[in-house]
Each structure stands twice: as C-alpha cells, then as structure tokens.
N, C-alpha and C positions, 0 to 999 in steps of 0.2 A: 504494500500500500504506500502511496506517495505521502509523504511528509508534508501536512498542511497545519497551519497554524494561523490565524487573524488575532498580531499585536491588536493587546485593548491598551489605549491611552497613548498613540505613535507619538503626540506629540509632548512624551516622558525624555523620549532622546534628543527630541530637538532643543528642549530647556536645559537641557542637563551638557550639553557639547558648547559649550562658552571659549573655546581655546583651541581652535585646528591644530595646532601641536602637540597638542597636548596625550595625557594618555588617560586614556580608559577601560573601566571593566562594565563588560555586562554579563552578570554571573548566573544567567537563567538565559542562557542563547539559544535554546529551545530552535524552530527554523530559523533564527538569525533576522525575524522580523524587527526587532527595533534595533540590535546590531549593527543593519545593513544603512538603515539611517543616521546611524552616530556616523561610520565608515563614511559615508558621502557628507559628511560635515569635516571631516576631518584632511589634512593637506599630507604632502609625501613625510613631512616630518613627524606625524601622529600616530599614532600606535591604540591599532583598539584589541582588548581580551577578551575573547567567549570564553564561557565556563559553561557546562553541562556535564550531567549524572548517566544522561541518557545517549548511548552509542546510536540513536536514530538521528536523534538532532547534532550530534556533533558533523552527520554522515550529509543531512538537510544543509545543515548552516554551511558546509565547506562549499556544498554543488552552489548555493545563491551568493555565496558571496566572492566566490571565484568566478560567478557571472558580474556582478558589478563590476570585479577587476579589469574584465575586457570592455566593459562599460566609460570607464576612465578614473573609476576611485583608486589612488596612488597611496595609503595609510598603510602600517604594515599590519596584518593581521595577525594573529597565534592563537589557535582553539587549545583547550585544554579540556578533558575528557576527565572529569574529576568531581567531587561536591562542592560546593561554594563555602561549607562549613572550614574548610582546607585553606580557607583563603592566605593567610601568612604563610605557607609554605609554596603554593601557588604561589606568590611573587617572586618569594627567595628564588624557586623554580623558574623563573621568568627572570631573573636577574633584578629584579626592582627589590627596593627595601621595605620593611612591613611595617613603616611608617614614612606618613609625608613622601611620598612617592609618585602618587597617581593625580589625576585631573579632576576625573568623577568615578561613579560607581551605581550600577542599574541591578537593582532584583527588581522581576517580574514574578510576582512568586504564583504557587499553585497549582494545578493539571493543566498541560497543554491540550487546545482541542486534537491535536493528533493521537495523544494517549486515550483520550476521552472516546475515538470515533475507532480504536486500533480494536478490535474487540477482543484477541486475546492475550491484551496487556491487560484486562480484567478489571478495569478500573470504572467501568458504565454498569449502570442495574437496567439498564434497556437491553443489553444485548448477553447473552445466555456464555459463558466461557471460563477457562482455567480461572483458578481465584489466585491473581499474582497480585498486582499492585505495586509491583515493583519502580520506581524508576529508576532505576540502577540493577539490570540483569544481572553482576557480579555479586551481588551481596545476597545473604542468605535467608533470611528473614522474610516470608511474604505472608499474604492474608490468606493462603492455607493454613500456615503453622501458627498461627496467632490464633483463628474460629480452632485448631482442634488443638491447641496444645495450650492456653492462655487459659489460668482460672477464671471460673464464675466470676469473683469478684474483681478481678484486671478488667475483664471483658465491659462488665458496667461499667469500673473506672473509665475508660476512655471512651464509650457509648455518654458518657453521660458527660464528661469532662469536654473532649474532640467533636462530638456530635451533637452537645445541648440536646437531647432524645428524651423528652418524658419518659418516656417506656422503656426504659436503660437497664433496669431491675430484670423486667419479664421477659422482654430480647434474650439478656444473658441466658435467662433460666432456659428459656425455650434452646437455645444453639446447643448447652450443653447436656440437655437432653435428649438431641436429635442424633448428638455426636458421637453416643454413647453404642449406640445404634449402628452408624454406618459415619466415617470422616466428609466431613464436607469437602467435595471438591470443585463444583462448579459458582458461576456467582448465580446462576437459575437457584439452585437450592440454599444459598443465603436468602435471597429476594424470596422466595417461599416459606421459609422459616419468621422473617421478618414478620411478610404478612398475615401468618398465622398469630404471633405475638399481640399486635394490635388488633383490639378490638375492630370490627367492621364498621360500628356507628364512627368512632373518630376515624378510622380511615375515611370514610365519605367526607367528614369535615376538615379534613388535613387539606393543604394545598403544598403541591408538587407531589411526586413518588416518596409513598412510605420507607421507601430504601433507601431516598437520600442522605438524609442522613447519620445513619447507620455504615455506608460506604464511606462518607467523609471520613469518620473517625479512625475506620480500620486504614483507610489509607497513609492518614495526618500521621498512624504508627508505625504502620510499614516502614514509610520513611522519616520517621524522626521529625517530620516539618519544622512544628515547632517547637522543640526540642532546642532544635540548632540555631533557630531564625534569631535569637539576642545578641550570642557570639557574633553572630557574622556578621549583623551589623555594626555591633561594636568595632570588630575588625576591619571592616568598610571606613568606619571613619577617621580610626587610625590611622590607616593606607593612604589620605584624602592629604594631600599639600594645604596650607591654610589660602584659603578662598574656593577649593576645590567643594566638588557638589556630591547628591549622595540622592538618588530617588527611590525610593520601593513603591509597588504596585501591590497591595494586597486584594483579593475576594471575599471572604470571610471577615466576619469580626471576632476570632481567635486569631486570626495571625496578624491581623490590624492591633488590637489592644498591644499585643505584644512590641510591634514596631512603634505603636504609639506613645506607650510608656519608655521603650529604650530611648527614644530620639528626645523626649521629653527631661529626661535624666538626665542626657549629654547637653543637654542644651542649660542647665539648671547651673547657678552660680553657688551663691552660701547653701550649707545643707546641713547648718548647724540647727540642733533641737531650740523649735521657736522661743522656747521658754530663756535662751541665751539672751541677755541684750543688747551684743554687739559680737561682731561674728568672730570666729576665734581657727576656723577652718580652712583658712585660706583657697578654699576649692573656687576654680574659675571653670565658666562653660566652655566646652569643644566646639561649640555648632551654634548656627539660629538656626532656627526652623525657619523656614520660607512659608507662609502662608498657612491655608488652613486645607485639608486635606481635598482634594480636588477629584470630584466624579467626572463620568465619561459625558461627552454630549448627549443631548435627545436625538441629536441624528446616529451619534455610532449606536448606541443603544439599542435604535430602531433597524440598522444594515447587522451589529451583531447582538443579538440578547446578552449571550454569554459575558458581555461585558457589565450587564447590569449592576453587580453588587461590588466591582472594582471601585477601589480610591487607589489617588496618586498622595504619597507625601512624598515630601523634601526637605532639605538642610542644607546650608552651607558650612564650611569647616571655616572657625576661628582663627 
C-alpha cells in the first residue's frame, strides 16, 4: 500500500523555518508532509532532520523528498530511523551538540493516516486484523501481549487512565475472561469483546465507535506515547539555540495536557513556595510561549476531518 498521509496544521512549518540556514528537526516525519515544507524554506546552507519509529515512512519520506530534490530544494537532508525519545543521542549521532545546536524543532504527534488506513498495522477498529499496534516493527511489545498477558487491573489502569473509558472496570473484566478461553488475536475480536462490555442502551447514546476509545489507550501503551512525550520535549528545547523555535501538534487532550504543562514549566521564572516573600531560587525561564494554542481552519477541517481535534502550540527559546 502506498504511503499516504494529509499534514494537519502545514502551516506549523512554515512558522517554525524563521532562518534558511538554519537547522532543523522534524521528529514525527511520518510521509515527510511538513518536512518537505521546512526543506523548501530552507537555502543550500540549511540542514533539515526527519526522525521516525516507523520503516514505512522513513521509506515514504526519502521517495518525496528526493522528489523535491530534482524539484530544486538544495538543504541537506539526513533521515534517521529511530524514536524521537532518543533525541540527545540523535544529535551527538548527527554531529550536532545536545544543547543550543539546532534552529527549531516539529513533533507532529499521534497515528498517521497511513497507519490508521494500513489494516494490518492493526491500529483501526473498522477494519478486522493482526492486533499489532506497533509503530516500530522492531520492538517487542504489541496489543496482543498487552489484551492476553496484562493484568485485570493494568488493563483498566490504562482503559481508564489513556482512554478516559467509563467502562474501564467491565472492559477489563470482560477481555480477561474471554482470554481465558481462547488468546485474543484479531482487532475483530477486541471490537466484539468491547461491545459486549457496554451496555447496548449507552452504546446507542455514545457518539463515534464504542472501540474508540479502548484502541486509543492500548495503542498510547504499545508505544509508550506519553510516556516519552515530556522528555523529549524537554530535550527539544534544550537542543533549540536561544531564539530558536519549538512547535508540537497534539490530537488528544492527554498528550496536549502533557505538552501543555511541560512548555508551561519551561516557560515559568520564580518557582519558589508562594508563601516566600521575595524569591530566593534564582530559576529563570527557557522559553515564551508564543501564543495561545492554535486549531486547524474551518476549511482544513472541512477537506480533512481527521484534523478536527488537532492544536498547534509553540515557544521560543530564551
């Protein structure tokens, strides 16, 4: 299947490329959709970095952005086949320091529609297949061994925790009684489990797929999402030269709270206990925040849905 992805928010990279020499990472290069737009911002002396988990898109991003090349984009590129949580070593790997080094910095976080439409990357409750969820084929860990080897009470933990799931409790019970039985191995018999769980009257009153939720969370585990997503912004800002810029794209409001509290941190001067009456911690902030967290148009929203529940933040480094 061909590698297809629609950047939500394209015009993340065009704010974010302030300095055609400059150097950047976009550490979610997925098809190299907003990549390809830093790369055409940037002059022969600029240097842009893809990062991806996923051998599809490193494989997408090299074919379009070796098309822009013969297009006339002259920047130097370097893909890196790795997690973004890696980032400090990532540079050292790249020759750059893991401070004050870099221009800006792009996560795009979340499922790409490619993973989403792949069907047996296993990541869609529309479509019947292997329960992987991986996005990173090398690693070990997927949403088979999590539904049959994850206790009862893990299982709500992150049903309830990753997926905000009313029914977080009786999910659990219901999987690991089905499991007991025969191992789950399709995502058909997750999505039939589920909807055994849930009552039928709130199912009719639920809006979207009763499974959505439920997938979210096993995924968010699978790969550690948020998990990682603090560090690595932290490390992003680190990375960042002072004036240099820093955007994430979150979907959810777990991985947004998270970005929103880290950036909010860094950006934060005294952090002495109120009750102090003159400050005694000498902490200065990293960053301003640029603005207030920025939705997609009514037009892209309306050309792609899937961008619906996306926000843009940003910061610049102090």
């Amino acid at each position: 299947m061909e590698f297809h992805h629609v950047s939500v928010l394209p015009e993340a990279a065009e704010l974010l490329v302030t300095n055609p020499d400059g150097i950047y990472i976009d550490c979610t290069l997925g098809g190299a959709g907003h990549s390809g737009r830093m790369a055409a911002r940037l002059s022969a002396q600029g240097r842009l970095i893809g990062i991806d988990q996923d051998a599809n898109a490193i494989e997408a991003a090299t074919k379009h952005l070796n098309e822009l090349k013969e297009q006339g984009v002259t920047c130097r590129i370097d893909l890196v086949h790795d997690n973004f949580s890696h980032l400090p070593a990532i540079l050292q790997g790249q020759g750059l320091e893991k401070e004050n080094s870099v221009d800006g910095v792009l996560f795009d976080l979340g499922v790409s529609s490619h993973q989403l439409d792949t069907a047996e990357r296993g990541f869609s409750y529309m479509r019947d297949a292997a329960l992987d969820m991986r996005m990173d084929s090398r690693q070990e860990l997927s949403a088979a061994v999590i539904l049959n080897h994850w206790s009862e009470d893990e299982l709500g933990r992150i049903f309830r925790e990753y997926g905000e799931e009313r029914w977080w409790k009786r999910i659990a019970e219901f999987i690991v009684t089905r499991r007991k039985e025969k191992p789950f191995e399709t995502t058909g018999e997750l999505v039939d489990i589920i909807e055994r769980a849930i009552p039928k009257a709130v199912r009719r009153e639920q809006n979207g797929h009763p499974a959505k939720r439920i997938f979210q969370a096993v995924r968010i585990a699978v790969n550690d999402e948020l998990g990682i997503l603090r560090g690595a912004v932290e490390a992003a800002v680190k990375a960042l030269k002072p004036g240099g810029e820093i955007a994430v794209i979150t979907f959810h409001s777990l991985e947004d709270r998270i970005v929103k509290e880290t950036l909010r941190d860094l950006a934060k001067g005294c952090i002495c206990p109120p009750s102090l009456p003159v400050c005694t911690c000498g902490h200065k902030p990293e960053i301003k925040l640029l603005g207030k967290a920025m939705p997609p148009s009514k037009e892209e929203i309306e050309a792609n849905p899937r961008a619906a529940s996306a926000k843009l933040r940003r910061a610049r480094k102090l």
